[in-house]
C-alpha positions as CSV (number, residue, x, y, z in Angstrom):
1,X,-58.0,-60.6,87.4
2,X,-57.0,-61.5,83.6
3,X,-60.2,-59.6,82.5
4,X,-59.2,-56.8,84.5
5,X,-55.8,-56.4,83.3
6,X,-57.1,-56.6,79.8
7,X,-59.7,-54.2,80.2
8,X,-57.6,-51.2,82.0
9,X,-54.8,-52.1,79.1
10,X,-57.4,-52.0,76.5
11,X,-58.8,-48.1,77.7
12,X,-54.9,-47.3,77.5
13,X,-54.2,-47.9,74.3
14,X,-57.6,-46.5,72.9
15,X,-56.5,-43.3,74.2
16,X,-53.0,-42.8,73.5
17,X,-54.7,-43.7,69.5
18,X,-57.1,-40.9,70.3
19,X,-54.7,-38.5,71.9
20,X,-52.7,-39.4,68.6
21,X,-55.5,-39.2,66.3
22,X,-55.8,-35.6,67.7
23,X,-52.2,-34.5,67.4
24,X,-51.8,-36.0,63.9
25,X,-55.3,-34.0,63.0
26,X,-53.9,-30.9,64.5
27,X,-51.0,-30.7,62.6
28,X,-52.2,-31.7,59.1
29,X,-55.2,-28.8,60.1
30,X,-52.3,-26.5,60.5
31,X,-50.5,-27.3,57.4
32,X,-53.7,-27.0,55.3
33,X,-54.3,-23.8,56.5
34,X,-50.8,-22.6,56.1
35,X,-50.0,-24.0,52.7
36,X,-54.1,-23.7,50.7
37,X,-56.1,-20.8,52.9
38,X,-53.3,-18.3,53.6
39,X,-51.9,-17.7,49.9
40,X,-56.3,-17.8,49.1
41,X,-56.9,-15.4,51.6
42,X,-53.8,-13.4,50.7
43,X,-54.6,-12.9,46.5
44,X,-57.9,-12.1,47.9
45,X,-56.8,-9.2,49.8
46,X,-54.5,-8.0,47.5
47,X,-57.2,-8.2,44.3
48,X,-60.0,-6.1,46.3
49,X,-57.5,-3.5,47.1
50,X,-56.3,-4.2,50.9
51,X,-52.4,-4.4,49.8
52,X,-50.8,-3.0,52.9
53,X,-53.2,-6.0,55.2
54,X,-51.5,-8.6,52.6
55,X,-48.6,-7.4,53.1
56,X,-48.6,-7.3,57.0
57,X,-50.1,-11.1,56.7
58,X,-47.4,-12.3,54.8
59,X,-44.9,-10.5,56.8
60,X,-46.5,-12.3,60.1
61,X,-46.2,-15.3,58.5
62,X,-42.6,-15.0,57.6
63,X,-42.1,-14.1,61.0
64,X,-44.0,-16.7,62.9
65,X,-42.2,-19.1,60.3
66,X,-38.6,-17.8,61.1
67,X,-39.1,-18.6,64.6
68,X,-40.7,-21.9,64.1
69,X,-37.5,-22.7,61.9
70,X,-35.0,-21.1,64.5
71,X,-37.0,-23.1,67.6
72,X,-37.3,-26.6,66.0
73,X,-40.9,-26.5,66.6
């Protein structure tokens, strides 16, 4: 019954550290993308010529960031 116990506690906490794990890697694959591959992808459209695109990136980003600010998320 010990055994048991241990075993169903043991598959608990393996997944609330993989549901965790997942979370954490979300967020830090979010913020990556935000702070490296947005500014890359935006000097890349701006230097072939597609100005008004980088500018209606960077003004969805500022957007989406306002209401991420103004939500708390």
């Amino acid at each position: 019954m010990l055994t048991l116990l241990f075993c169903v506690a043991l598959i608990y906490v393996a997944v609330t550290l993989l549901v965790w794990g997942i979370k954490a890697a979300w967020g830090i694959a979010k913020l990556v993308a935000f702070l490296v591959l947005l500014p890359i992808i935006v000097i890349w459209l701006a230097v072939s010529g597609l100005i008004l695109i980088a500018l209606g990136v960077l003004i969805l980003a500022a957007v989406f960031t306002t209401i991420g600010v103004l939500l708390g998320v």
